[in-house]
C-alpha positions in Angstrom: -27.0 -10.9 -0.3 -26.7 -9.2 2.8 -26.0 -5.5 2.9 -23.1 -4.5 4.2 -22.7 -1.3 7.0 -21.6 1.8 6.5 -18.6 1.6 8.5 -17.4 -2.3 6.8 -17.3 -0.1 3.6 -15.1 2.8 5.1 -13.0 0.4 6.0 -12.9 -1.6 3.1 -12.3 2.0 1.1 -9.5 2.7 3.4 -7.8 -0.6 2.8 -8.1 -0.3 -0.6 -6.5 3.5 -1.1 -3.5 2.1 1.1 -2.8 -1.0 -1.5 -3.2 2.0 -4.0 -0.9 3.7 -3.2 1.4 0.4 -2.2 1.0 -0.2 -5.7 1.7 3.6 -6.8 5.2 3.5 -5.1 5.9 -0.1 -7.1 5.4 1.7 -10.4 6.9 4.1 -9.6 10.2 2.5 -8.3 10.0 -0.1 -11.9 9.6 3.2 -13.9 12.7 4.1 -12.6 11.5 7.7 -10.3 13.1 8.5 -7.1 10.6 7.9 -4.5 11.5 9.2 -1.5 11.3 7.9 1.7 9.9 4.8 0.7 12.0 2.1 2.7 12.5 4.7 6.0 8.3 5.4 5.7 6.4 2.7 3.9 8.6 -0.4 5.3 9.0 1.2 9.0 5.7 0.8 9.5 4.2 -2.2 7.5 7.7 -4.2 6.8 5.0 -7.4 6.0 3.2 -5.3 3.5 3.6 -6.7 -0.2 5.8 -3.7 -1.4 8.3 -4.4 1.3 8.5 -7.7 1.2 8.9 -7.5 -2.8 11.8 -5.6 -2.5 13.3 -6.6 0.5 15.3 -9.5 -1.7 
């Protein structure tokens, strides 16, 4: 197996906190809480990402 770099790993640890919290602000729009800023911040600058094309209906 080859070993990866350190800085493939920062990047993969950066890509992974941002679908966190992609996937915070889903739970937390199903559970029903007000989260603010989510369409003017999140979908501004990512409108492909998952979340905004999930509730872009």
């Amino acid at each position: 197996m080859k070993k990866e770099n350190s800085s493939n790993i920062l990047e993969k640890i950066d890509v992974a906190k941002e679908r966190i919290k992609e996937l915070e602000t889903m739970i937390n729009h199903w559970e029903g809480m007000e989260v603010e800023g989510f369409w003017d911040a999140e979908c501004s600058i990512n409108p492909s990402s998952p979340a905004c094309l999930l509730f872009n209906n």
